[in-house]
C-alpha positions in Angstrom: 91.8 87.7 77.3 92.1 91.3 76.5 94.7 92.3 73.2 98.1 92.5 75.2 99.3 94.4 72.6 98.0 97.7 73.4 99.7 97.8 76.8 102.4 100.5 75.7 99.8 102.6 74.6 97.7 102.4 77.8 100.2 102.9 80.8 99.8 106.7 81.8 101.6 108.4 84.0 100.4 108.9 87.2 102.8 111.9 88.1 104.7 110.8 91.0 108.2 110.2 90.8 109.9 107.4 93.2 111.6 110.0 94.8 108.3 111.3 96.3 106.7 108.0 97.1 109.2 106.7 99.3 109.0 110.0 101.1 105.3 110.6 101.5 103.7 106.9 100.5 101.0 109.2 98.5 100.1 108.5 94.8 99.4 111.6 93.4 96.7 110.4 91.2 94.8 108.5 93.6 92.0 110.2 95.0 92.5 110.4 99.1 89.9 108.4 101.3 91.7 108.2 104.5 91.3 105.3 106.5 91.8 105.5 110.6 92.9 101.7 110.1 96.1 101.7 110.0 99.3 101.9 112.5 102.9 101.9 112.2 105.2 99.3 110.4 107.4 97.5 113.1 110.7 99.0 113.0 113.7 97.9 110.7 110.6 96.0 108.5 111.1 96.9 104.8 108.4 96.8 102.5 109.7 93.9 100.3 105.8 92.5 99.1 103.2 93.6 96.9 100.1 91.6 97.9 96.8 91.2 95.1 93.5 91.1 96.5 89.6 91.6 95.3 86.8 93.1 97.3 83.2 94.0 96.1 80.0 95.4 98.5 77.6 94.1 98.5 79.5 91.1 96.9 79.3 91.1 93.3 78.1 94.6 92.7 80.3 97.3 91.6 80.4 100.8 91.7 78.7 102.3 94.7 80.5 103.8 97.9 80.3 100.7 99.9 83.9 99.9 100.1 85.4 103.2 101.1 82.6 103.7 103.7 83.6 99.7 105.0 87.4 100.7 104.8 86.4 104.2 107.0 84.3 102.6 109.6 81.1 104.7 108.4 79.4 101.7 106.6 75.7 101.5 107.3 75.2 98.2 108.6 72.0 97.8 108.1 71.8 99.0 104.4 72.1 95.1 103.0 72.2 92.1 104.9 75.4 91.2 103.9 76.7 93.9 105.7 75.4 92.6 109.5 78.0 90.0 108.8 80.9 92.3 108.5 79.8 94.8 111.6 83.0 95.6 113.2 85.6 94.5 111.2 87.7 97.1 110.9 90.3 96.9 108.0 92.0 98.9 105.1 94.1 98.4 102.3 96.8 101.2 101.0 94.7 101.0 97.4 91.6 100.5 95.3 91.7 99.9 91.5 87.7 100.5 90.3 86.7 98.6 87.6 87.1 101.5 85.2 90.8 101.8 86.7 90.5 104.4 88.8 92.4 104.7 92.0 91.6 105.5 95.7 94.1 105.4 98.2 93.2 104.5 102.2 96.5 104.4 103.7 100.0 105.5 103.2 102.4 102.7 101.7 104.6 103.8 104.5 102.2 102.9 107.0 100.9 99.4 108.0 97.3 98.9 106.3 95.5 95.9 107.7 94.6 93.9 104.5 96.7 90.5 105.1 95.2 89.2 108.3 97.4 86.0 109.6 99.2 85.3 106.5 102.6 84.2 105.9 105.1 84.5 102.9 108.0 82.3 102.4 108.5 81.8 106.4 107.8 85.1 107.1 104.7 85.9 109.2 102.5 88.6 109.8 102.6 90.1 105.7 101.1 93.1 106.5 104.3 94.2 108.8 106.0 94.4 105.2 103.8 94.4 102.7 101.9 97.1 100.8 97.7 95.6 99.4 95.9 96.8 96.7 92.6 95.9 96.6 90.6 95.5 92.8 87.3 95.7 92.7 85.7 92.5 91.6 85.2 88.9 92.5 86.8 85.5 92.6 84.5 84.9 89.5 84.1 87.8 87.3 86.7 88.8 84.7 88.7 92.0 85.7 88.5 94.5 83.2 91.8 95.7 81.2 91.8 98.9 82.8 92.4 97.7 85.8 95.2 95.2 85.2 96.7 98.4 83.6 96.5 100.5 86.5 97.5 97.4 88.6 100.7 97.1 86.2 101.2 100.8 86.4 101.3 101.0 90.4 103.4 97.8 90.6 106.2 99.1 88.1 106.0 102.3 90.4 106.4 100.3 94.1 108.7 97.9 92.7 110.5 101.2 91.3 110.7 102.7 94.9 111.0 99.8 96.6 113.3 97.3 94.8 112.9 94.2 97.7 109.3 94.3 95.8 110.7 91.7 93.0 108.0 90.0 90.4 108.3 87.1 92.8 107.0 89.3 95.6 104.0 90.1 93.9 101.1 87.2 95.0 97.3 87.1 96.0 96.0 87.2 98.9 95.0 83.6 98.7 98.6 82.6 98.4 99.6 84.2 102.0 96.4 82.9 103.6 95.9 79.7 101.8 92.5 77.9 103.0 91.4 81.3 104.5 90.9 83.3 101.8 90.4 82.8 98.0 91.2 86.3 96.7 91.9 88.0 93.3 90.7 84.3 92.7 90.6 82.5 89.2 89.5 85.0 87.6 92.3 87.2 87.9 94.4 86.1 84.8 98.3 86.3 86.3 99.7 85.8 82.9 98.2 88.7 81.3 99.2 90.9 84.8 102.9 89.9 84.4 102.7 90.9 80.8 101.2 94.4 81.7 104.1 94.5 84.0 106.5 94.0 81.5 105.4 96.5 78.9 105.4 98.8 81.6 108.9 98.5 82.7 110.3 98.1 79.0 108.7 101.5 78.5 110.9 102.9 80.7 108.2 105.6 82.0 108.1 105.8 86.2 105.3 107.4 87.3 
């Protein structure tokens, strides 16, 4: 496990203020990939869940343009064989944390991003009508790096700041809405040492 101690000394500031982000859904210092998959949240849904997931093209490599070409429909199908598999799917999610924590943003967290599939939390159905996904690049398997449980901490303590349904209990994996169907940020995502990012970044009282 990385040296928790060191959190208060790695949560930047992203430059946008809550304010802002419950206006335009846009995080300034994300770099903008839009996505066309997407639509509208029903109406009187409030974004009340923060949802965890891990994604990685072709599966277990890292770094290349795969994802943002997969979440924009422009993927070349026929570039790995793993891809054949996935021809058609169209999905999104509103971010990406990259291993080296930088962040790309598909979709506005006003909008409906289809990251959740059939999923239900706590009774309630359908968890992309209220819920806002952040994808990390990575595996079920492979250790996340710090940066991006800081960034991850960092964009939580801002969506939780502009949208207070969002508690600590609303933040949960993608496994957890869509047990049996999916596996995601998986075991190797280390929830202890997430929730302590989280907590140095609200106790230092800097929204981004």
């Amino acid at each position: 496990m990385p040296d928790s101690d060191v959190f208060s000394e790695r949560l930047p500031d992203s430059g946008t203020d809550v304010e802002s982000l419950r206006k335009t859904g846009r995080i300034s210092c994300a770099r903008w990939c839009p996505s066309p998959n997407f639509g509208p949240r029903p109406e009187g849904a409030a974004i009340s869940l923060l949802v965890v997931h891990n994604i990685s093209l072709p599966p277990g490599q890292f770094g290349g343009p795969e994802i943002e070409d997969f979440f924009c429909n422009r993927l070349d199908h026929s570039a790995h064989p793993y891809f054949q598999t996935i021809e058609g799917v169209q999905v999104s999610a509103h971010l990406l944390i990259r291993r080296d924590g930088a962040l790309v943003q598909f979709v506005s967290l006003l909008e409906r991003a289809w990251h959740a599939g059939r999923s239900c939390f706590e009774g309630q159905e359908e968890c992309n009508d209220f819920s806002i996904g952040i994808e990390l690049e990575g595996t079920d398997e492979i250790p996340y790096t710090p940066e991006q449980y800081f960034k991850l901490a960092e964009m939580a303590d801002l969506i939780m700041a502009a949208w207070p349904e969002i508690s600590s209990g609303r933040i949960t994996g993608h496994c957890d809405i869509a047990p049996g169907r999916k596996s995601d940020p998986g075991p190797a995502f280390d929830w202890q040492y997430f929730r302590a990012a989280l907590q140095a970044a609200q106790e230092s009282g800097r929204k981004v």
